[in-house]
VOPAGU-2260 file (C-alpha; in pm, 1 decimal, decimal comma):
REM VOPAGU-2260
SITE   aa  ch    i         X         Y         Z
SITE  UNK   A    0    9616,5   10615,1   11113,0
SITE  UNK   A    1    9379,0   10627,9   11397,4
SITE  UNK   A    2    8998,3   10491,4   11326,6
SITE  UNK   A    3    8770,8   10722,0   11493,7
SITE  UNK   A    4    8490,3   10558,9   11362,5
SITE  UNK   A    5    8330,6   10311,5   11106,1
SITE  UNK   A    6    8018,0   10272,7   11012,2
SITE  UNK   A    7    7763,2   10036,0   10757,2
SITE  UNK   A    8    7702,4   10269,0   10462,0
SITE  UNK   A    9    7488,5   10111,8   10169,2
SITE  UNK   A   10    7494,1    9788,4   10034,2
SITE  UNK   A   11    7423,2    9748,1    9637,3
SITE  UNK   A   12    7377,7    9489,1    9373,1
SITE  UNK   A   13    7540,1    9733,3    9088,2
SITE  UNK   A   14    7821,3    9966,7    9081,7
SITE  UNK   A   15    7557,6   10221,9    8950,5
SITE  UNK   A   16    7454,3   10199,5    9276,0
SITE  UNK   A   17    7717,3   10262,2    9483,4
SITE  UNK   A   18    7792,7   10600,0    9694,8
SITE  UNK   A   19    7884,2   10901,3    9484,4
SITE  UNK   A   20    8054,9   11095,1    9735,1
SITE  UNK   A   21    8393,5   11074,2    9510,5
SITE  UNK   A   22    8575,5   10926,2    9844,5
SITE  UNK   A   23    8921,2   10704,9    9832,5
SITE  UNK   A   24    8769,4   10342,8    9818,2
SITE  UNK   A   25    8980,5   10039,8    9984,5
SITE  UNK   A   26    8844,3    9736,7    9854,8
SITE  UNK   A   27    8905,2    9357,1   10015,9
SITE  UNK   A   28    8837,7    9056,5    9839,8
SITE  UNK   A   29    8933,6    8700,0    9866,5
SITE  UNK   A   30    8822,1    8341,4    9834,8
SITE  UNK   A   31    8532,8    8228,6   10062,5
SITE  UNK   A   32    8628,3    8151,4   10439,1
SITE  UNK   A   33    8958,7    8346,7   10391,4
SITE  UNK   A   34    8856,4    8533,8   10689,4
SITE  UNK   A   35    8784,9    8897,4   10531,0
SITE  UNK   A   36    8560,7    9007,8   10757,3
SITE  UNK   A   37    8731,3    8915,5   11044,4
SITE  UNK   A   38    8967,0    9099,2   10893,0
SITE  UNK   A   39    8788,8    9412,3   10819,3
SITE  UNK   A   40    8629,2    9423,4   11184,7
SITE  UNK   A   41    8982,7    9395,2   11319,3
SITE  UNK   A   42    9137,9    9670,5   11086,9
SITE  UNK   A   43    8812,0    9874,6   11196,0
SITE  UNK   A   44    8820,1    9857,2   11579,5
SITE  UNK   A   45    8442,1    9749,7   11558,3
SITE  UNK   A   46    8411,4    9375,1   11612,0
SITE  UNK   A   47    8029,2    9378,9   11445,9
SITE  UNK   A   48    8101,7    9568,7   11194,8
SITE  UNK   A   49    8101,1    9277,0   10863,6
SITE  UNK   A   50    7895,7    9000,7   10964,1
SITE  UNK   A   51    8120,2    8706,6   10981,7
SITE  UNK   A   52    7982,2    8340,9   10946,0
SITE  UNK   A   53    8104,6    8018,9   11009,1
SITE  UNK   A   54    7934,7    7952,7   10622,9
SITE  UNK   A   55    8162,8    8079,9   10370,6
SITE  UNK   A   56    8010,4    8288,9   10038,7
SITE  UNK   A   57    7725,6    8502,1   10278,2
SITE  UNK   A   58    7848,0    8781,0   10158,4
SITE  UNK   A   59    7664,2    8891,9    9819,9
SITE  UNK   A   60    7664,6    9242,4    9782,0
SITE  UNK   A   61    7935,7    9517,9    9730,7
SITE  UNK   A   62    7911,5    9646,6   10144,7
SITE  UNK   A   63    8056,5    9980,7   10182,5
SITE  UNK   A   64    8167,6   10081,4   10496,4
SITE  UNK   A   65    8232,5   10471,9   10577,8
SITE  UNK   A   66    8544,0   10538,8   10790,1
SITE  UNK   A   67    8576,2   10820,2   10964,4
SITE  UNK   A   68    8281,8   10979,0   10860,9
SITE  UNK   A   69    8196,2   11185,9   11183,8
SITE  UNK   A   70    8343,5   11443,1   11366,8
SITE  UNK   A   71    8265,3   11446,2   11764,6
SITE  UNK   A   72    8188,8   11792,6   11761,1
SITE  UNK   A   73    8000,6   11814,3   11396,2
SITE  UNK   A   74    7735,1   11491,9   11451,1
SITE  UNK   A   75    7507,6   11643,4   11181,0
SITE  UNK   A   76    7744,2   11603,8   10959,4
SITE  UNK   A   77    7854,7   11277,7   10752,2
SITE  UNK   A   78    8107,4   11336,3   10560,0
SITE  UNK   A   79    8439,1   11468,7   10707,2
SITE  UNK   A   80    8791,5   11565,1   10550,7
SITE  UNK   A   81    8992,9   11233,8   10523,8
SITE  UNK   A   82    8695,2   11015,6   10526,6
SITE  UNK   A   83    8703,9   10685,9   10305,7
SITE  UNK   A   84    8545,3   10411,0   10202,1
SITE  UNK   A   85    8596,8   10014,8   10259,1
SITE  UNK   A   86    8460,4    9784,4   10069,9
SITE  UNK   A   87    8362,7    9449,3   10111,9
SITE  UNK   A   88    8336,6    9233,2    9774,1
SITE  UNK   A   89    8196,4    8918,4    9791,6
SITE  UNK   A   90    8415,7    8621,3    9770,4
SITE  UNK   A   91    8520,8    8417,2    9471,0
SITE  UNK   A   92    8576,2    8055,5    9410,2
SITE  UNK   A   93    8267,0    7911,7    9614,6
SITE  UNK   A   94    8177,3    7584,0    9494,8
SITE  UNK   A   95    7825,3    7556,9    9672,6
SITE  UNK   A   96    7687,9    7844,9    9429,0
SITE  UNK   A   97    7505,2    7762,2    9119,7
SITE  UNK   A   98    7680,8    7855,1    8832,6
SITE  UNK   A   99    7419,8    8133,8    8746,3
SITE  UNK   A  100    7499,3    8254,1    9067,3
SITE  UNK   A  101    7822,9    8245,3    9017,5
SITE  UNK   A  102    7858,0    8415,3    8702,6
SITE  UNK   A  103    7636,8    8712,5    8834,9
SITE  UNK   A  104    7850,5    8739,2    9143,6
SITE  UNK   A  105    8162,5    8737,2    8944,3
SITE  UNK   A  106    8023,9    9023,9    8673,8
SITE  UNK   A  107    7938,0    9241,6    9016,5
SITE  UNK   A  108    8317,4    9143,6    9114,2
SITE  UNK   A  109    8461,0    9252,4    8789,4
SITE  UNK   A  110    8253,3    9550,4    8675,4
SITE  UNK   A  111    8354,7    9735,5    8988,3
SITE  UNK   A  112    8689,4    9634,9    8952,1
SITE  UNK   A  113    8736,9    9740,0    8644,0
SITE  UNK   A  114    8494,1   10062,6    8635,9
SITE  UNK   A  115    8471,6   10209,6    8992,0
SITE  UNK   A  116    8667,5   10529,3    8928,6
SITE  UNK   A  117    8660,2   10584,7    9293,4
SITE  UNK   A  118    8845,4   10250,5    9379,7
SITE  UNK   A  119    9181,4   10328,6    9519,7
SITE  UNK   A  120    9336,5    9977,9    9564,0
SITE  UNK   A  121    9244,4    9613,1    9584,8
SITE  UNK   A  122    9373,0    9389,7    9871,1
SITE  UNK   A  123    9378,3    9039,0    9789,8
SITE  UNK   A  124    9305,5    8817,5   10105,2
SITE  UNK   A  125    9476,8    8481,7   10063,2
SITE  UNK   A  126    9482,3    8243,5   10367,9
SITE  UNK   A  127    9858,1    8231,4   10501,7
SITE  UNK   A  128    9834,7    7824,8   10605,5
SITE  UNK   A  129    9814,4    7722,3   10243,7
SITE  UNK   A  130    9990,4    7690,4    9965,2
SITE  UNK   A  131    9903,7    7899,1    9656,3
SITE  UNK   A  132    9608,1    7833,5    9521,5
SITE  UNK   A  133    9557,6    7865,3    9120,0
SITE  UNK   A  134    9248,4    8069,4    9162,0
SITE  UNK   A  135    9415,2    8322,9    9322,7
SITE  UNK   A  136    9729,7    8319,6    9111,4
SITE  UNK   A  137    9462,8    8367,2    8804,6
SITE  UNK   A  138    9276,9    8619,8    8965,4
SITE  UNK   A  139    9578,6    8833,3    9072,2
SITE  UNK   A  140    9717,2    8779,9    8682,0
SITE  UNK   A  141    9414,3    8921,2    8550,6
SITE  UNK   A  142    9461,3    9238,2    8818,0
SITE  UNK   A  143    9817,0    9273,9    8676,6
SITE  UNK   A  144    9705,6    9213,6    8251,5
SITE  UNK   A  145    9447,2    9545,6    8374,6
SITE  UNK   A  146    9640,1    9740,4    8505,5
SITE  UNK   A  147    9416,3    9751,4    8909,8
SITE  UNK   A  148    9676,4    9851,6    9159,5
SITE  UNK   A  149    9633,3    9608,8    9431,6
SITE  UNK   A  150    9788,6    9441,1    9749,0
SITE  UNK   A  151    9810,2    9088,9    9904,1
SITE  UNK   A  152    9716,5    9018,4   10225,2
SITE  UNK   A  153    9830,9    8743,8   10388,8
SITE  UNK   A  154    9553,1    8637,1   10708,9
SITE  UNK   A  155    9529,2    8367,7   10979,7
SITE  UNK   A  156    9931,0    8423,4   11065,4
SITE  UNK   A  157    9844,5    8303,7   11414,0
SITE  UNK   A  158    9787,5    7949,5   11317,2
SITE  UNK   A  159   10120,9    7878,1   11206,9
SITE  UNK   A  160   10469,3    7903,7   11370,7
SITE  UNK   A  161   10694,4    8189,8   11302,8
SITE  UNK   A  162   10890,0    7963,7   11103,4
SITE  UNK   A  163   10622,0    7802,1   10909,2
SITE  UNK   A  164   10469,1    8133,0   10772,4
SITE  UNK   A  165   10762,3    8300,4   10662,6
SITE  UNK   A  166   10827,9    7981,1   10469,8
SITE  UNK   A  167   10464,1    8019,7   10335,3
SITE  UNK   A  168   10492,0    8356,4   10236,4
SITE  UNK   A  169   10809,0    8355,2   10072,2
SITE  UNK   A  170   10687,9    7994,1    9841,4
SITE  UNK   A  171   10429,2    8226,7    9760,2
SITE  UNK   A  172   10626,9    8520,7    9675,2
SITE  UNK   A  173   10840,1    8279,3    9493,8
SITE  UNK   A  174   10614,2    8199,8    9273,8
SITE  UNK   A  175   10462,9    8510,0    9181,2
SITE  UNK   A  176   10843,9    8605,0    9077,1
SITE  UNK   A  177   10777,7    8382,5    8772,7
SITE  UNK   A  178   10526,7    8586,1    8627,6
SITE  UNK   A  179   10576,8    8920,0    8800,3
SITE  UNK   A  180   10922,5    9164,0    8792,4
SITE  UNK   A  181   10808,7    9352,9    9051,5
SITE  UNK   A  182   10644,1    9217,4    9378,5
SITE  UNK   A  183   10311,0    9438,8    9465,8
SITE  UNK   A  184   10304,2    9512,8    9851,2
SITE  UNK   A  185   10226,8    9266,0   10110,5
SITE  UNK   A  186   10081,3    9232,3   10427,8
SITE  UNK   A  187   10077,0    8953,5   10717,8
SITE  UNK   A  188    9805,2    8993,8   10917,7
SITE  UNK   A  189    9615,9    8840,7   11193,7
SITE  UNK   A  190    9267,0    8896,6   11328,4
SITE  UNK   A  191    9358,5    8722,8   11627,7
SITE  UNK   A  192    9610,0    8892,7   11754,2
SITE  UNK   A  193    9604,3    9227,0   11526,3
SITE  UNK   A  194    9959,8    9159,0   11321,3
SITE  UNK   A  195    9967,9    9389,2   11070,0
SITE  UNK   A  196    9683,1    9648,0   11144,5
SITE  UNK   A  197    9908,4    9895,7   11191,1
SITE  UNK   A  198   10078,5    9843,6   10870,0
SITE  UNK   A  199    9826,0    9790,3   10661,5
SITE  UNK   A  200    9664,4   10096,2   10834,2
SITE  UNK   A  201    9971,8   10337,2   10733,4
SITE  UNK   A  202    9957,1   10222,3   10341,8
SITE  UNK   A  203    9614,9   10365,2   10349,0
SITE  UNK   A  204    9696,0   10634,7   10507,5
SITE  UNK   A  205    9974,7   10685,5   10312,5
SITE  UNK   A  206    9761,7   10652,9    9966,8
SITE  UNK   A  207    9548,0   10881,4   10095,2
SITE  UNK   A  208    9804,0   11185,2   10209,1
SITE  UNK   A  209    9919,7   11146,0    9848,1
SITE  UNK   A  210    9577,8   11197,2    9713,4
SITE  UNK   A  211    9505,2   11486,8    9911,3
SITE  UNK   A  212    9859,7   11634,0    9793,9
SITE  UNK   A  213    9763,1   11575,2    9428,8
SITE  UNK   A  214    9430,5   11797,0    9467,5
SITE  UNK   A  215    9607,3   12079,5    9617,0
């Protein structure tokens, strides 16, 4: 898939509020500081596009992102054939937040998980130097118990050895395999050096060919 463009599309505090354009939504989500909008400006081409910080849980709001949404030739208008949306969901599991913020943050998180017909799939970010975390293992059993077709993707591979992150990867494969039968897809990526865009890019693209073949 080749990203012609990307651009910041609306920011909201309710899935009532989010675009109804009826466009394929790709939605990223992760624990704080797992490097998702790195991620998502690396994926994207556009290095400004999500505001990274060096503090983790900034990011508050459900952040779409249109992709694709302009034609060279047809400026005037937004929406093109094959267009989609990203989405950037705030983060889970910071420990800074009050627990009223918390809560509200993870209602937002689960109410457009759950409800946003227009949501295509989930990537889960988790952070490739660490061992699995129980907060992620919970939230990606609760994905499974409802049924949200999701991903994992794997991020920071550049700070480990070769060696060293396919022995990460697989411990963590290894221990979904106890709850799960059937592995969901999964992705090693790097910001740093772009490992994975590709990939990652063609599953999209992929989803979406199959969506446009279903409406034929």
């Amino acid at each position: 898939m080749t990203i012609r463009n990307a651009e910041y599309y609306i920011s909201s505090e309710k899935v009532a509020q989010c675009p109804s354009e009826g466009l394929p939504e790709y939605a990223f989500i992760g624990r704080s500081n797992v490097g998702k909008s790195s991620l998502i400006n690396m994926l994207t081409g556009n290095g400004k596009l999500a505001k990274t910080s060096a503090t983790p849980g900034k990011t508050m709001l459900i952040n779409h992102f249109l992709i694709n949404g302009r034609n060279e030739r047809d400026l005037h208008r937004k929406i093109q054939p094959g267009s989609w949306f990203l989405v950037d969901l705030p983060g889970y599991g910071y420990a800074k937040r009050s627990k009223k913020a918390q809560d509200n943050l993870e209602r937002m998180i689960s109410s457009y998980i759950l409800e946003r017909m227009d949501m295509t799939s989930l990537f889960v970010l988790v952070d490739a130097r660490h061992d699995p975390q129980q907060i992620d293992l919970e939230f990606i059993q609760w994905l499974g118990e409802n049924g949200i077709p999701f991903s994992i993707v794997f991020t920071k591979a550049d700070k480990l050895s070769k060696s060293k992150l396919a022995s990460n990867v697989q411990r963590y494969l290894n221990t979904l395999r106890q709850d799960w039968e059937e592995i969901p897809p999964y992705f090693v990526t790097s910001s740093e050096t772009r490992q994975g865009r590709e990939e990652l890019l063609e599953y999209i693209e992929s989803i979406n060919d199959s969506l446009a073949g279903k409406d034929k």
